[in-house]
C-alpha positions as CSV (number, residue, x, y, z in Angstrom):
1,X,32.6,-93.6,134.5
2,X,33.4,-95.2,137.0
3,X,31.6,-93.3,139.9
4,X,28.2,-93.2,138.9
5,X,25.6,-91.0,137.8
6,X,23.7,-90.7,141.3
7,X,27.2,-90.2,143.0
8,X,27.5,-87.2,140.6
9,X,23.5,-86.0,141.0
10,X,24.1,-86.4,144.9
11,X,27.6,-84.3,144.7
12,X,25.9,-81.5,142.7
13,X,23.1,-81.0,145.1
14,X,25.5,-80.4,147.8
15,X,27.7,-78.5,146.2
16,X,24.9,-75.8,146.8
17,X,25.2,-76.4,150.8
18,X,24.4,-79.1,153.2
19,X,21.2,-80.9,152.9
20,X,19.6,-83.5,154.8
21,X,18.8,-87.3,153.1
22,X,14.9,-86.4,152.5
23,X,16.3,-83.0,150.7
24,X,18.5,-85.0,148.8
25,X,16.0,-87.4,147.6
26,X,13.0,-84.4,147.1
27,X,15.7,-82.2,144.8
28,X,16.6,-85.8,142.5
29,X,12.5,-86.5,142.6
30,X,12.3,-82.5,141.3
31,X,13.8,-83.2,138.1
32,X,12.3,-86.9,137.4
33,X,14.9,-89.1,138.7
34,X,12.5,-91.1,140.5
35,X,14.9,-92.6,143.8
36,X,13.8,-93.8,147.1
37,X,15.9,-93.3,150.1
38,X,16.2,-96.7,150.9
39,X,18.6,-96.4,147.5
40,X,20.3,-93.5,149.2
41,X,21.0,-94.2,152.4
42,X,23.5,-97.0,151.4
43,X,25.0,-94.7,148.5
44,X,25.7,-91.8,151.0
45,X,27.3,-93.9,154.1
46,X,29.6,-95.3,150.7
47,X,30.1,-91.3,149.9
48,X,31.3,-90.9,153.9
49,X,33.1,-93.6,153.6
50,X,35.5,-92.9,150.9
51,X,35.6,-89.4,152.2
52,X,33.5,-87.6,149.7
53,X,31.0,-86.3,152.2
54,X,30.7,-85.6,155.8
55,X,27.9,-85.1,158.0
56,X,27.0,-83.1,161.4
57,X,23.7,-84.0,163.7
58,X,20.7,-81.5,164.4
59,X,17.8,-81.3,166.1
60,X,14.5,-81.8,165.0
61,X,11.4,-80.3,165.5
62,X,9.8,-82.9,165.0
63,X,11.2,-85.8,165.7
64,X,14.9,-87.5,166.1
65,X,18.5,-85.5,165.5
66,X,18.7,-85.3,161.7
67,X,21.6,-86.0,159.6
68,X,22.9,-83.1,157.2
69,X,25.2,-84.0,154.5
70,X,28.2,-81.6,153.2
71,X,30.5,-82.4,150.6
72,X,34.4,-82.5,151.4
73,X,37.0,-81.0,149.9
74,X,37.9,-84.3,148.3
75,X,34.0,-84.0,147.5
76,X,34.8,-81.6,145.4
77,X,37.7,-83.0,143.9
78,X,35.1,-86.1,142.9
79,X,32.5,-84.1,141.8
80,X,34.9,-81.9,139.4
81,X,36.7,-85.3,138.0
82,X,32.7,-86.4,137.4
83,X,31.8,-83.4,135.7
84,X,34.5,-83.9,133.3
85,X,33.5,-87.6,132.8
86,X,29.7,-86.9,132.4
87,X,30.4,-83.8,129.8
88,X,33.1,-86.2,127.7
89,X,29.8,-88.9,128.2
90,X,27.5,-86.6,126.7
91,X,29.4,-85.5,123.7
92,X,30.6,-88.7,122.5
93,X,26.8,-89.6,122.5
94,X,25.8,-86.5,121.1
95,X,28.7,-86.5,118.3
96,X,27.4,-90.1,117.1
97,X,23.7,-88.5,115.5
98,X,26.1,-85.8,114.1
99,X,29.0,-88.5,112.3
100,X,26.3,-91.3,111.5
101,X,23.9,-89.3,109.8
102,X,23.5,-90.5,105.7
């Protein structure tokens, strides 16, 4: 593959809506990929970069304007051609227990 797995992780939590980076990191920590956003923040601003996700500014509370993530339409485009990647990953993996077993 030669987007990676986070790319695909980060594309799948905002194909569910915008999210801002703390969510982002919170929803990967939620199912034991254990990521820091120091790891993020360099990923997304690649993601932006190459057009795969956009962003809009909000107030906060509590604090400085926040940053909310939302996938593109090219976004999407990614995340489908990733999906098809991982699943093709996962079944050549998974086929090798089933055609080495003696």
């Amino acid at each position: 593959m030669r987007k990676g797995v986070l790319e695909l992780c980060i594309l799948r939590i905002l194909s569910k809506g915008e999210a801002y980076t703390s969510d982002i990191v919170a929803a990967l920590q939620a199912v034991d990929l254990l990521v820091v956003e120091g790891t993020i923040y360099p990923l997304l601003t690649r993601m932006k970069n190459a057009g795969t996700l956009g962003y809009r500014w909000a107030e906060s509370p509590t604090g400085p304007p926040r940053k909310y993530y939302v996938m593109t339409p090219q976004g999407e485009s990614v995340l489908q051609e990733l999906e098809t990647a991982w699943n093709q990953f996962v079944d050549s993996v998974n086929s090798l227990s089933q055609t080495h077993q003696d």
